[in-house]
C-alpha positions in Angstrom: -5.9 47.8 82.9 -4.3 50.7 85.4 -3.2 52.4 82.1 -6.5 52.4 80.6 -8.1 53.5 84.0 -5.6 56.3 84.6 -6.3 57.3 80.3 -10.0 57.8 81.3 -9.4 59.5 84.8 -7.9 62.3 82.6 -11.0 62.6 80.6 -13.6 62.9 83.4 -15.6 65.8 83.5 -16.0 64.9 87.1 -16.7 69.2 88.7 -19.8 69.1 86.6 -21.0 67.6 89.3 -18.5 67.0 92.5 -16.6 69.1 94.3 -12.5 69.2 94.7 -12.3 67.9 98.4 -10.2 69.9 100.8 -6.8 68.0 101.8 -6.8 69.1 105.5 -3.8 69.0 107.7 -4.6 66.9 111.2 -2.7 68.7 113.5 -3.4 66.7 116.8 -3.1 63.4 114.6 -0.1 64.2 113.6 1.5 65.0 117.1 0.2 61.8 118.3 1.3 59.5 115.4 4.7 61.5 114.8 4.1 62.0 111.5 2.5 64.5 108.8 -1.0 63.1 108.8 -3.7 64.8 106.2 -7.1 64.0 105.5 -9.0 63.8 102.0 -12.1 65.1 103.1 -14.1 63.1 100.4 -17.2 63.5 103.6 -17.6 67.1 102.4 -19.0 66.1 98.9 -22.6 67.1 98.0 -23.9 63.4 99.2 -21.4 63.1 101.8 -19.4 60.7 100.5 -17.4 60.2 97.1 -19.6 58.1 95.7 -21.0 60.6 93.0 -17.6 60.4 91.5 -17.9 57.1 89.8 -21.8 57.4 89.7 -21.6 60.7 87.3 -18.7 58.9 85.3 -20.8 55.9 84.4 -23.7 57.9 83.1 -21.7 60.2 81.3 -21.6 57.2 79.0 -24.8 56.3 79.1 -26.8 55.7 75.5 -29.9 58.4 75.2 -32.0 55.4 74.6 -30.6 53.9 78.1 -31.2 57.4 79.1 -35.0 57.3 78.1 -35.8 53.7 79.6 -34.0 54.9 83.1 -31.5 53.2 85.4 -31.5 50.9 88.7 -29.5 50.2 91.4 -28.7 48.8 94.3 -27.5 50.0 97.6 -27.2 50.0 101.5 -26.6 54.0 101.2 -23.9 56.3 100.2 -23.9 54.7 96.0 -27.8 55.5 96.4 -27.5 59.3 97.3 -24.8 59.4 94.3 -26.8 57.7 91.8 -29.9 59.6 92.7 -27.9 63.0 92.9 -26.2 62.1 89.4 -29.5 61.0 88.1 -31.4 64.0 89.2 -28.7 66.5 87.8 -29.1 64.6 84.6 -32.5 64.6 84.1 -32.8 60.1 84.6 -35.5 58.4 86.0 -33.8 56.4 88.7 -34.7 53.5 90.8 -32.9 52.6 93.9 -33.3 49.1 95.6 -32.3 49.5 99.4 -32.8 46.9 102.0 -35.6 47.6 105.1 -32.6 47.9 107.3 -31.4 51.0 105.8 -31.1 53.8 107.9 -34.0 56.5 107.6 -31.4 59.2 107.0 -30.4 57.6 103.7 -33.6 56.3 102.2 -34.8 60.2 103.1 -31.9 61.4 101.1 -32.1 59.5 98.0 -35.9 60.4 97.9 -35.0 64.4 98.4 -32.8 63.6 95.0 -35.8 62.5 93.7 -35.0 59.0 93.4 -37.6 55.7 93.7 -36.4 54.1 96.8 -37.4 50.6 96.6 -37.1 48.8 100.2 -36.6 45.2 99.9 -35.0 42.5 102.1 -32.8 42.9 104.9 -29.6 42.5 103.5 -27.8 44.1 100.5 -27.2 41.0 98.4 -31.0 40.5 99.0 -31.6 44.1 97.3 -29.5 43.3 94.7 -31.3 40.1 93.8 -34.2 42.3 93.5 -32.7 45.1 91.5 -31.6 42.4 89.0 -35.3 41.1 88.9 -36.7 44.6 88.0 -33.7 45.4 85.6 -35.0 42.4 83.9 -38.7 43.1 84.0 -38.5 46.9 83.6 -35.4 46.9 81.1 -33.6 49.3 82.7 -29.7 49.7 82.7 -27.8 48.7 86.0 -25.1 50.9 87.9 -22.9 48.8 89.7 -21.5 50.3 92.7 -17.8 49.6 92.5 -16.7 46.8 89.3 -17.2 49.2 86.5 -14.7 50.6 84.2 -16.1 54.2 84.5 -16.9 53.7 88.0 -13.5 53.1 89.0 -12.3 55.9 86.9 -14.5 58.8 88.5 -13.6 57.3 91.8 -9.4 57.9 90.8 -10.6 61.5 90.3 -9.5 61.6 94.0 -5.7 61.0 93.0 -5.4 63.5 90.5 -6.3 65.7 93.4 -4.2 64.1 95.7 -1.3 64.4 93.4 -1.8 68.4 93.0 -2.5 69.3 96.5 0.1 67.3 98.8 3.7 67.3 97.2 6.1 63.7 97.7 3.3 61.9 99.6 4.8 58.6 101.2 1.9 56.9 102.5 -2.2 57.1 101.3 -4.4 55.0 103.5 -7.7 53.9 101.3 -11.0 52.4 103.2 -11.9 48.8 101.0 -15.4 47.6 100.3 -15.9 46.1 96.8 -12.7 48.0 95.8 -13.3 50.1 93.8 -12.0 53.3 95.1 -8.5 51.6 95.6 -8.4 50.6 92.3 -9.1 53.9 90.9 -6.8 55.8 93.6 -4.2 53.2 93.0 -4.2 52.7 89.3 -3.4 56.4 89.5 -0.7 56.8 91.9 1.2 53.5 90.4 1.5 55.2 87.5 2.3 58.7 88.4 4.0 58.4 91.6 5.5 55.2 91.7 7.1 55.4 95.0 3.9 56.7 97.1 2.6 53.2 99.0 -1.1 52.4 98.5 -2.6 50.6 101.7 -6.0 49.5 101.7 -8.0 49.1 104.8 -10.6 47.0 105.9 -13.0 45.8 109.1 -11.5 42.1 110.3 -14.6 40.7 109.6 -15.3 42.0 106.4 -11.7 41.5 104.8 -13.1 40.6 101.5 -9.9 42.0 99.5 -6.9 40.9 102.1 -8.3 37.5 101.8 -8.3 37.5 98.0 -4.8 38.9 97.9 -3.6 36.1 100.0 -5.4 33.3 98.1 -4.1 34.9 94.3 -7.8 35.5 93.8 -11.5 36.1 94.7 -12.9 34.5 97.6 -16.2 34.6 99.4 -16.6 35.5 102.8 -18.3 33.1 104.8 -20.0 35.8 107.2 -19.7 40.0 106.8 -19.6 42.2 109.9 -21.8 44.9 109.3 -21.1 48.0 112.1 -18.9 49.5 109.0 -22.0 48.8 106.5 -20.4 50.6 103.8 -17.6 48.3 103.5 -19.6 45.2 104.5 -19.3 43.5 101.0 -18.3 39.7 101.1 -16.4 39.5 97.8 -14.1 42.0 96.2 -15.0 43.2 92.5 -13.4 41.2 89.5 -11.7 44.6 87.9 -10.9 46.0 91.8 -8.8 42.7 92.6 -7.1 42.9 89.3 -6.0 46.5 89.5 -4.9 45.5 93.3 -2.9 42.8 92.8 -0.2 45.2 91.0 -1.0 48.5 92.4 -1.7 47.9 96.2 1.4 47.2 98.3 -0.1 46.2 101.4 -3.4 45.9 103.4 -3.9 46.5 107.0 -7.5 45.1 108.9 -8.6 46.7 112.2 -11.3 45.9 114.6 -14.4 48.1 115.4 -13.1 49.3 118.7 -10.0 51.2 116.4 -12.9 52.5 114.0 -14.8 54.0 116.6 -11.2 55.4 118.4 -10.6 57.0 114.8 -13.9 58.5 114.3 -13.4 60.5 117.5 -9.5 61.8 116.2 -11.3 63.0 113.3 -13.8 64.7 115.1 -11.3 66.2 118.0 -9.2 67.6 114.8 -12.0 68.6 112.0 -15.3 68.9 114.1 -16.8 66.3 111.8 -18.7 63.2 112.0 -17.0 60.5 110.1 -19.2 57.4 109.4 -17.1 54.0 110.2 -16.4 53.3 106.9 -15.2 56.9 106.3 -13.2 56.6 109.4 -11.2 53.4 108.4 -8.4 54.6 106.6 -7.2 56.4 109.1 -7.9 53.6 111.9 -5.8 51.7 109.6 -3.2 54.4 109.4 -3.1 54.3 112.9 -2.2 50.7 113.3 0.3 50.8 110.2 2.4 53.7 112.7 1.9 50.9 115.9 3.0 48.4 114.0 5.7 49.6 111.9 6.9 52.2 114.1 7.5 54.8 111.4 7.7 58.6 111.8 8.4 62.3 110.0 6.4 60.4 107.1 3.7 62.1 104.8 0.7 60.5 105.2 -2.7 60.9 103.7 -6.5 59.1 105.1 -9.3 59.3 103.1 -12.1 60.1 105.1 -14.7 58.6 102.2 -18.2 59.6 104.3 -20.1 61.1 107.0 -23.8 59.2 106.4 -24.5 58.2 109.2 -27.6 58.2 112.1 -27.1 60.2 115.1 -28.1 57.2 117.1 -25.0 55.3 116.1 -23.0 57.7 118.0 -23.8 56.8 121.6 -22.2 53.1 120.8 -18.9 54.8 118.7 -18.6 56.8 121.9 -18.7 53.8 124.6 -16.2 51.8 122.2 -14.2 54.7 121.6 -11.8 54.5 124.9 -11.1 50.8 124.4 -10.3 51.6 120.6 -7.5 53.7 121.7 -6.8 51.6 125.1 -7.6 54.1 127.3 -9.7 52.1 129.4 -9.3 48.3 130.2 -12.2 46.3 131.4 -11.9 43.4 134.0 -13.6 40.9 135.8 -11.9 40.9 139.8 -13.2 38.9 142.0 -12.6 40.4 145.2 -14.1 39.2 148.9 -17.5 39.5 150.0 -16.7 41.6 152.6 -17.5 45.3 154.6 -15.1 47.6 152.7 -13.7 45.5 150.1 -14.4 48.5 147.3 -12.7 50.7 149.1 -9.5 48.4 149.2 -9.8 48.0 145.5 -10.6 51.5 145.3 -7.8 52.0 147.2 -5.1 49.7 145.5 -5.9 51.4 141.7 -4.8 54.7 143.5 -5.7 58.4 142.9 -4.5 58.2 139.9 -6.4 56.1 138.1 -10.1 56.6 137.1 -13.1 54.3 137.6 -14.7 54.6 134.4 -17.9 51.7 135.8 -18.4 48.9 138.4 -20.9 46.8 138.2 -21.9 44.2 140.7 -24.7 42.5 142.5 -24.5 39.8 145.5 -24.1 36.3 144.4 -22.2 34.9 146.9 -21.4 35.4 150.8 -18.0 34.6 150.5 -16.2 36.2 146.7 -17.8 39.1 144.7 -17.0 38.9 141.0 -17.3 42.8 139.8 -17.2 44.2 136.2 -14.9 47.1 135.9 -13.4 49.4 133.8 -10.5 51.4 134.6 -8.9 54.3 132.2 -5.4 53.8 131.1 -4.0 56.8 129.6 -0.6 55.0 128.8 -2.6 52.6 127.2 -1.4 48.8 126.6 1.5 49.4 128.8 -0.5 51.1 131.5 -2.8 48.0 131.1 -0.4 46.0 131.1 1.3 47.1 134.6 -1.6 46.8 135.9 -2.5 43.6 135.9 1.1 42.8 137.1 -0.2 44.6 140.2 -3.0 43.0 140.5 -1.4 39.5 140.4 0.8 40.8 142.7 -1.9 42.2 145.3 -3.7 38.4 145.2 -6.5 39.6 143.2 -7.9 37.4 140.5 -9.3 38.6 137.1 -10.2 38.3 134.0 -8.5 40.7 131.1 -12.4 41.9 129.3 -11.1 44.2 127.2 -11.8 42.4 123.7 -14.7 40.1 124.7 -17.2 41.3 122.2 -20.4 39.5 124.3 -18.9 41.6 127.3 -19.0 45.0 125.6 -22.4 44.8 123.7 -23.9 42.7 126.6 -22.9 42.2 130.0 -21.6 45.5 130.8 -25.3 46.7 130.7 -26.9 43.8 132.3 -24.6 42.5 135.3 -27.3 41.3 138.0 -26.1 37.7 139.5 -26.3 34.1 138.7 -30.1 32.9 138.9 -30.8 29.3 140.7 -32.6 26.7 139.9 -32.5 27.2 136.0 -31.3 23.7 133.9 -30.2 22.8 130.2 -29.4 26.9 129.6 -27.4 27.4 126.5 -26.3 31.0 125.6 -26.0 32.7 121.9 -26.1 35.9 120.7 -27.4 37.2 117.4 -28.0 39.9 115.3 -30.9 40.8 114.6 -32.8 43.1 111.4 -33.9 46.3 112.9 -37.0 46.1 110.8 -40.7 46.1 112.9 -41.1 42.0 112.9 -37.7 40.6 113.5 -38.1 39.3 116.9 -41.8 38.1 116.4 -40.1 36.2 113.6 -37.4 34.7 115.9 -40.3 33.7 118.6 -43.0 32.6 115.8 -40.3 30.2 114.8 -39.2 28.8 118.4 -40.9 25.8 119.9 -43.2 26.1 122.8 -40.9 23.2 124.6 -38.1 25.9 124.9 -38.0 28.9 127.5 -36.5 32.2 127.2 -34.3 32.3 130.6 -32.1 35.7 129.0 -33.0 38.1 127.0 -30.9 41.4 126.5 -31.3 43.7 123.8 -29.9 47.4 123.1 -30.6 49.8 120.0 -27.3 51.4 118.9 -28.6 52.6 115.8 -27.2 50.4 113.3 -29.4 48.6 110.9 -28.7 45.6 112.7 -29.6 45.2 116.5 -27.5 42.7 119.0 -29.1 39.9 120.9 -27.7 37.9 123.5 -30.0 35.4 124.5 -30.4 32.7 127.2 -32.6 29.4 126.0 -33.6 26.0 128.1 -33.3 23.1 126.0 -33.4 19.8 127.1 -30.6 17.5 126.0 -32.9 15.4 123.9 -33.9 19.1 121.4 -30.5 20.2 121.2 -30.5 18.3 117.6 -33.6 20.2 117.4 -32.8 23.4 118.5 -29.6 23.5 116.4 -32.3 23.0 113.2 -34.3 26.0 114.3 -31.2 28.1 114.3 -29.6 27.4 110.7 -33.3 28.0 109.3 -33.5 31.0 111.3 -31.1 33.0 108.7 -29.8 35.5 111.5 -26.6 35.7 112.5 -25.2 34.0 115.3 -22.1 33.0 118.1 -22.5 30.2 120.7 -21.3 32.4 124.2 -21.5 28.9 126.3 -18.0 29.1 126.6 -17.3 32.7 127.3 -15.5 33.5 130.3 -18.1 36.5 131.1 -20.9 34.0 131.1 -19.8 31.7 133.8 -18.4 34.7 136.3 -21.9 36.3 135.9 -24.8 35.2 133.9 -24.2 31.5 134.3 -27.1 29.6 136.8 -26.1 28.4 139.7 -27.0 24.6 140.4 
């Protein structure tokens, strides 16, 4: 399979239609990581992503007749803009099934290309159930998004490249959805450059291809974190995990705190805007270093897209710090007590930042306060400094990596409420589509009372939840029906440590 792959990646006529993406040296990054870091600035293509590549590839071999009766497709985004860009450049009447969630910025853009933007569902497999129904009905012909021959092929375009503009590469760092541009990048570079390592790169919760690699083949994910939406695909392609089981030599998963921590490198070294699945590779790369404690390699990210709604931004930025620890939050309780800040104030020192404190009066002997404190020698500093505070007799809890506390309860810290009984605590996500929450309340019996509510926009097609319910022992059987047929996503927080210092009633 890589040799037929790497046979047709010769053949595409691929700058028809895309451009040849600069390989940019990342100065700063490199400094940082101690090593010679580039970036394939695949974000500067005409759509803003490569996805045209494998798009144009697969229509090149289109029939005329399958020409005539048009295509369909499905997408969350950046395949959309490169099948409606390829199709628009050909001359093909194209219909593009997106679900409602889809960012305005993308649905805008694949209508500009003259596309038919179909909304349907909130979720992509949901599109793609429809797309299948109106392939059927309308006869049209299907391009698949990442397990396709000629797909994969246009999308290894990007090695050839690779392998002309940075000489005795050791390292290239590729973001994984479905897999398909690993596959074509590595059935390349396996071939041709034997000794350059492939690492693929994925979101912890959406590591559809490290799982299959560990199980010898194709698993389904159970659930698929979405705040990297174009890599939020819960099981690997059939050709993709064939190709990767001989030509990728490692993967590496990273959590969203790292993505957001590499979208701002990028942005510090290039000026641009990386979406989070066009700034995974290098998150990835990032970790690899930590982890492995290379240096003086030659390292390459590709940086695979830049669609992405300004909105998103103002979350990226407040989860950017923690990505590269350079702020720790905690949980201190401290006394209740004239002048207790300014001890606290006093014991973190002039050299160390405040970066927030919340805190309202709950009790007239102990104050628990949410803080965040900036670390610039990161897990080390961190590290010290809760030494110190052990030392000094302060308690705390380490809320650096509790999720619920960094979507949540930094925003909403305002003391334990008396007198409320049976509260149970969850936190969902929620379709950002007009209805979703009426949906959620239509569907909630009258016998159970809101007692939390907290929700925050961050621009994502999804919104975040955490809500506080009263339900009486006897509907918990009840209540646990109501949320399996409510089909959102969700996480018990009973048990998180955040609840009971600050949110939890007081009996």
């Amino acid at each position: 399979m890589p040799e037929k792959i790497l046979r047709q990646v010769l053949s595409v006529p691929v700058y028809e239609i895309a451009e040849q993406t600069p390989l940019e040296k990342a100065p700063l990054i490199s400094q940082r990581l101690r090593n010679q870091v580039w970036l394939k600035r695949e974000d500067l293509q005409p759509v803003f992503s490569f996805k045209l590549r494998g798009a144009y590839n697969r229509m090149l071999h289109l029939t005329e007749e399958e020409k005539q009766r048009g295509i369909i497709a499905a997408s969350a985004g950046n395949h959309a803009q490169g099948v409606a860009m390829t199709a628009s450049k050909m001359g093909i009447k194209a219909t593009i099934v997106m679900p409602q969630t889809t960012p305005a910025i993308k649905v805008n853009s694949v209508r500009n290309w003259g596309g038919n933007a179909v909304l349907f569902g909130d979720t992509y497999d949901e599109a793609a159930a429809h797309a299948e129904m109106l392939r059927e009905k309308d006869n049209l012909t299907y391009i698949a998004p990442y397990d396709d021959e000629y797909v994969i092929a246009g999308q290894g375009t990007i090695a050839l490249e690779l392998l002309r503009q940075g000489k005795d590469l050791d390292v290239i760092f590729v973001p994984v959805g479905g897999g398909g541009l690993i596959a074509g990048i590595s059935a390349v570079i396996k071939q041709v450059s034997p000794k350059t390592r492939v690492v693929g790169v994925e979101p912890e919760d959406a590591a559809c291809m490290t799982e299959a690699l560990k199980a010898g083949k194709r698993v389904v994910l159970d659930s698929v974190g979405i705040f990297a939406d174009g890599v939020a695909v819960a099981q690997v392609g059939k050709i993709p995990f064939r190709i990767a089981q001989t030509c990728v030599d490692e993967m590496v998963t990273v959590k969203t705190d790292e993505i957001c921590a590499a979208v701002k490198d990028i942005f510090e070294d290039t000026r641009a805007i990386a979406e989070p699945a066009g700034a995974l590779a290098l998150a990835g790369m990032k970790k690899f270093v930590e982890e492995k404690g290379v240096s003086d390699l030659k390292m390459v990210a590709i940086v695979s897209g830049a669609n992405m709604n300004f909105d998103r931004l103002r979350h990226i930025s407040e989860r950017t710090e923690i990505g590269e620890k350079r702020e720790a939050i905690f949980a201190v309780t401290i006394p209740e007590t004239p002048g207790s800040f300014k001890k606290f104030c006093e014991f973190l020192g002039d050299r160390r930042a405040i970066t927030e404190f919340n805190y309202r009066f709950a009790d007239s002997k102990r104050a628990v306060v949410f803080v965040g404190v900036r670390t610039e020698g990161g897990f080390a500093e961190k590290e010290q400094l809760k030494k110190q505070m052990l030392e000094a007799g302060y308690q705390f809890e380490d809320m650096s990596d509790n999720e619920m506390a960094k979507l949540h309860l930094r925003y909403m810290v305002g003391g334990h409420a008396p007198g409320i009984k049976n509260e149970i605590l969850y936190r969902f996500q929620f379709p950002e589509r007009p209805g979703a929450l009426l949906q959620f309340l239509i569907q909630m019996s009258e016998e159970w009372n809101i007692s939390l509510f907290h929700y925050r926009n961050h621009g994502a097609a999804y919104g975040r939840v955490l809500i506080g319910v009263q339900v009486p022992p006897e509907q918990e059987e009840a209540f646990e029906h109501y949320l399996k047929n409510l089909g959102y996503p969700y996480d018990c927080e009973q048990d998180n440590i955040g609840y009971d210092l600050f949110l939890k009633p007081i009996d």
